[in-house]
N, C-alpha and C positions, 0 to 999 in steps of 0.2 A: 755666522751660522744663525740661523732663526729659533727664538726662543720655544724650548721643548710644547709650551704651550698655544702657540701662534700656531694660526691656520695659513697654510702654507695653499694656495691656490695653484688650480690646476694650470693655467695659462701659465704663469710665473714659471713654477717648472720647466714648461713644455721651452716656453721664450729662452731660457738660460742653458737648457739642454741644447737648442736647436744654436745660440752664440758659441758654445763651446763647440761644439761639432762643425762651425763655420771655420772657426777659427784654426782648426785642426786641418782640416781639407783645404783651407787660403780660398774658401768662396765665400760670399755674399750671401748670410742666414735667408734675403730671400728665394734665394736658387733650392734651398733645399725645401723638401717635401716630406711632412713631418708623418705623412702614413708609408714612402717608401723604404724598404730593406735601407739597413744603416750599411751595410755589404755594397749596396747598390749605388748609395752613394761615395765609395773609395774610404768608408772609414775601417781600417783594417785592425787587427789583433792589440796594435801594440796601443795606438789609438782610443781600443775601447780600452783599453787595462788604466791608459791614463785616463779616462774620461771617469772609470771610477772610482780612480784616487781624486776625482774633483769633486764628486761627487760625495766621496767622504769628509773633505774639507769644508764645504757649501754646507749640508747637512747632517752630517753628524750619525749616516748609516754608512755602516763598513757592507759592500755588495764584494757577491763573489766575481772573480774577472769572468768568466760566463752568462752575468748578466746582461749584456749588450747582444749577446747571440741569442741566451732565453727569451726577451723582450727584444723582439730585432728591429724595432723602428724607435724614432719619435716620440709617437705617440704609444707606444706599449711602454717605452721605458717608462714615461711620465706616468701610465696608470700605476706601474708598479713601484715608483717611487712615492707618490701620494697614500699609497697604500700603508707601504712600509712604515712613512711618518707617520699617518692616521695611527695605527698600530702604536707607535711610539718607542 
């Protein structure tokens, strides 16, 4: 987990959100497109629930399992996870 104090970059996020989600669906992180619906890519309920228990372990914010449908791509979860760290 990265120290409370470290800047956590947007890319970084986005790259380890987009590995996780590869890895879940067994494609290639280049296949995936980080503005389309995470729905649209085959990641389903149980998938996002684990993605934020990974997401708790990586960084050290507890998200509600509703957050992968709130933020439904990519690139929204990463805003809203930078956020959340920025926040602290």
């Amino acid at each position: 987990m990265p120290e409370p104090t470290a800047r956590v970059e947007p890319d970084e996020i986005r790259r380890w959100l987009s590995e996780r989600a590869a890895y879940y669906l067994e494609r290639p992180v280049e296949e995936l497109d980080p503005g389309a619906p995470l729905a649209e890519l085959g990641l389903d309920s149980v998938y996002a629930l684990t993605l934020c228990g990974d997401v708790e372990d990586r960084y050290g914010l507890v998200l509600e399992p509703s957050a992968a449908w709130d933020h439904p791509t990519l690139d929204a979860l990463t805003a809203h996870l930078l956020a959340a760290l920025e926040r602290g």
